[in-house]
Backbone atoms as SQL, in Angstrom:
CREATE TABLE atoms (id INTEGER PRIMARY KEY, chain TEXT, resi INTEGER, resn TEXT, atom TEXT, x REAL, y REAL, z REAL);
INSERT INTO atoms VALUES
  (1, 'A', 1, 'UNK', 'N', 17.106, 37.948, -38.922),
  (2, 'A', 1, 'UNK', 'CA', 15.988, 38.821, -38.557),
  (3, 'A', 1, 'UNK', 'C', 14.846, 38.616, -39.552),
  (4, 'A', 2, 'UNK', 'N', 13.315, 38.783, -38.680),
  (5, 'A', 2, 'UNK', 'CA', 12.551, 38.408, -40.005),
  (6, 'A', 2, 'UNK', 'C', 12.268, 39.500, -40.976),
  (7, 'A', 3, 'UNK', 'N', 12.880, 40.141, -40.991),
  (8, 'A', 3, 'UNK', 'CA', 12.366, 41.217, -41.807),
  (9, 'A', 3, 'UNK', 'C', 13.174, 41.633, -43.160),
  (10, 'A', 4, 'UNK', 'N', 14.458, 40.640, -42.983),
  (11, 'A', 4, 'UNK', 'CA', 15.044, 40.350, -44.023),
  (12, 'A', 4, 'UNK', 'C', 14.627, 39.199, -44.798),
  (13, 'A', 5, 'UNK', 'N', 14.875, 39.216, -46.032),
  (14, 'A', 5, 'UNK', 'CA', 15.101, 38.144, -46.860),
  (15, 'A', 5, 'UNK', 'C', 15.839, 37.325, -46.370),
  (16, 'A', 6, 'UNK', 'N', 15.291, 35.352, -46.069),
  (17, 'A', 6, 'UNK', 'CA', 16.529, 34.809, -45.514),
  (18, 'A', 6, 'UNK', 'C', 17.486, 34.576, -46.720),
  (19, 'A', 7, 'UNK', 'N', 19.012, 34.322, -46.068),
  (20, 'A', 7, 'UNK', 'CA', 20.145, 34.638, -46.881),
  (21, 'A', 7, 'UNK', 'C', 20.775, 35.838, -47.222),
  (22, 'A', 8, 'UNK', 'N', 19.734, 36.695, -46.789),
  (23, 'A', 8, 'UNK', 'CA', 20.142, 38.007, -47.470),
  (24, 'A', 8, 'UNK', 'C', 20.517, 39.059, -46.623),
  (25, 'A', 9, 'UNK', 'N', 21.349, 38.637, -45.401),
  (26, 'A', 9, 'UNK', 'CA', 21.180, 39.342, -44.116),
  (27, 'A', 9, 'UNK', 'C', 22.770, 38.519, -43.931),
  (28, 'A', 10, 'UNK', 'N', 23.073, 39.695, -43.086),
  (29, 'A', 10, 'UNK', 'CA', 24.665, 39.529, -41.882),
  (30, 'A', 10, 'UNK', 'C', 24.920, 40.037, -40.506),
  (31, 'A', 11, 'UNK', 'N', 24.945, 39.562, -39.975),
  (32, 'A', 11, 'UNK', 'CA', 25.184, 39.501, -38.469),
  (33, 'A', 11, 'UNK', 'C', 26.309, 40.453, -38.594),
  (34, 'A', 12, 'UNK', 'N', 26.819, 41.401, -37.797),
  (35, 'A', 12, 'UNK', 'CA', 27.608, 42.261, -37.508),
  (36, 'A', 12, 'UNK', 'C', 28.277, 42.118, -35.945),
  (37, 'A', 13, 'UNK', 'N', 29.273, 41.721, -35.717),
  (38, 'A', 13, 'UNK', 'CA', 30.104, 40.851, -35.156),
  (39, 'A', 13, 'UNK', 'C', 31.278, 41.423, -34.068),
  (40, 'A', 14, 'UNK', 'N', 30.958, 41.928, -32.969),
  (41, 'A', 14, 'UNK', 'CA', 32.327, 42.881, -32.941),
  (42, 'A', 14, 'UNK', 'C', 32.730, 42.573, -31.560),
  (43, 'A', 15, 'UNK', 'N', 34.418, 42.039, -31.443),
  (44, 'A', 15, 'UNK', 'CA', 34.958, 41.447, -30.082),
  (45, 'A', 15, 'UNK', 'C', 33.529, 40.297, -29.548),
  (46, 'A', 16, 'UNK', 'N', 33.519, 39.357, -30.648),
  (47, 'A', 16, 'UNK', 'CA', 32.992, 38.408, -29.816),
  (48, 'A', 16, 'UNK', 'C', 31.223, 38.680, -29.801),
  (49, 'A', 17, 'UNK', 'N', 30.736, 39.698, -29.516),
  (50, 'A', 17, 'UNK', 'CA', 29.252, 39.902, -29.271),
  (51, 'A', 17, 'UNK', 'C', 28.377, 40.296, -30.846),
  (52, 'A', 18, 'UNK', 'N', 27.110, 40.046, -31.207),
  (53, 'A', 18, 'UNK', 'CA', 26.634, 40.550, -32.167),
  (54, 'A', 18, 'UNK', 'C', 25.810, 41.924, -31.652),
  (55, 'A', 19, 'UNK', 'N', 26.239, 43.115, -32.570),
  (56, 'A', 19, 'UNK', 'CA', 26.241, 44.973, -31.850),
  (57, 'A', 19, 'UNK', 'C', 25.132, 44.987, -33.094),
  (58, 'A', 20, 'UNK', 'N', 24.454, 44.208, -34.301),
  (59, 'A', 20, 'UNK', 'CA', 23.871, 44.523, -35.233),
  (60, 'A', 20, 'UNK', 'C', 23.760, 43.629, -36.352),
  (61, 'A', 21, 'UNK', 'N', 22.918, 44.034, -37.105),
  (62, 'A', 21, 'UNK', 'CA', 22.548, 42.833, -38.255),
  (63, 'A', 21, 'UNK', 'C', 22.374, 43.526, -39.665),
  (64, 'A', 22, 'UNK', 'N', 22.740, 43.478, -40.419),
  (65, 'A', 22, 'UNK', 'CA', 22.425, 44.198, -42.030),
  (66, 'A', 22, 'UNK', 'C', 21.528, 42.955, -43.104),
  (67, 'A', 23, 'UNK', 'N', 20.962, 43.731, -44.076),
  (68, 'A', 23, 'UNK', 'CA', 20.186, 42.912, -45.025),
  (69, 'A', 23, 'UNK', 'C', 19.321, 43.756, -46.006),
  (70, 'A', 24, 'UNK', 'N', 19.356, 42.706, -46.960),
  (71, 'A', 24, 'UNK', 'CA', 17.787, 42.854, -48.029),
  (72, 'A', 24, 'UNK', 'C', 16.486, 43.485, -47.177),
  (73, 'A', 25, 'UNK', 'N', 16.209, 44.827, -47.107),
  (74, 'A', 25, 'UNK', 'CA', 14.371, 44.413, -46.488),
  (75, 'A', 25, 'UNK', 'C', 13.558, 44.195, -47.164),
  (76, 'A', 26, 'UNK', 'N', 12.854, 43.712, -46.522),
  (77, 'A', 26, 'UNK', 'CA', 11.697, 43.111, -47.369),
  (78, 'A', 26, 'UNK', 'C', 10.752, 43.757, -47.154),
  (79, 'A', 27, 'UNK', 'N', 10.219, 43.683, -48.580),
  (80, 'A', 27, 'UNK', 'CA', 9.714, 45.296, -48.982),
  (81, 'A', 27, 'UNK', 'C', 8.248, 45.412, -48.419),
  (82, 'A', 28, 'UNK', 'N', 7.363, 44.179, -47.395),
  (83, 'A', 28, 'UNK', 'CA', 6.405, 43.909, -46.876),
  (84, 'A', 28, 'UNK', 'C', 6.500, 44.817, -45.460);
């Protein structure tokens, strides 16, 4: 996502589909 720092972010993963994403925001 762009609103994270790249690298600094995880896909959240559940039975197969992505339900969400976590990360660094960037503080812009």
């Amino acid at each position: 996502e762009p609103e994270f720092f790249p690298g600094r972010q995880a896909s959240i993963i559940f039975k197969g589909k992505q339900i969400g994403a976590f990360g660094i925001v960037h503080p812009e």
